[in-house]
N, C-alpha and C positions, 0 to 999 in steps of 0.2 A: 504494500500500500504506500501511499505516493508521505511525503515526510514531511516536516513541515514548510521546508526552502525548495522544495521541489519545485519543477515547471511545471507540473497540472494545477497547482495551485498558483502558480503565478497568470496563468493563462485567464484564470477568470477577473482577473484585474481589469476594471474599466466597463463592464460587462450591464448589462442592466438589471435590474433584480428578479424581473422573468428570466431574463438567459441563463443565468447564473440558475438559476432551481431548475431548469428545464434542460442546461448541461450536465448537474451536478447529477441527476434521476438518470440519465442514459451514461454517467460513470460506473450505474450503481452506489453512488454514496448519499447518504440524508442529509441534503440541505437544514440549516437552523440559522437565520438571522438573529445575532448577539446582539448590533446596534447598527440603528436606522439613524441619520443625524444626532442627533442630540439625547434620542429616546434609547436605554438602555433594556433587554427583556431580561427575564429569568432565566437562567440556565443552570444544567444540571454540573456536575464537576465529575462524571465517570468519564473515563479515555474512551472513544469508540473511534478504533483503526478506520468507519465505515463513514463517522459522519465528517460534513465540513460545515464552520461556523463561516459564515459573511458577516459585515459589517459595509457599513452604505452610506457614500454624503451625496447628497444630491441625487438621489436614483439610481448610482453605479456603483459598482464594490469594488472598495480600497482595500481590504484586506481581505482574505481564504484560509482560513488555517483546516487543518485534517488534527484532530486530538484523538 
């Protein structure tokens, strides 16, 4: 599974917040938005090799991480 500095996670950088859930679902991995602008959500703190967290300004995602 892809690490945290990899390039499939870099690749969704810029991405819109449909592309990004709509690419991360045909990786196989679960999309979970951490922070939308300014708006923080809850999350859990278990490692899943499967999921990826976004975070978003303006519509697009600055950051991907795989935990």
């Amino acid at each position: 599974m892809a690490s945290l500095n990899d390039g499939p996670t870099r690749s969704f950088l810029g991405l819109t917040k449909k592309e990004a859930m709509s690419k991360a679902r045909e990786l196989k991995l679960k999309p979970r938005i951490v922070r939308e602008d300014m708006e923080r959500f809850r999350m859990t703190k278990d490692l899943r090799s499967d999921r990826i967290n976004f975070e978003l300004d303006n519509g697009e995602v600055t950051s991907a991480k795989i935990f």
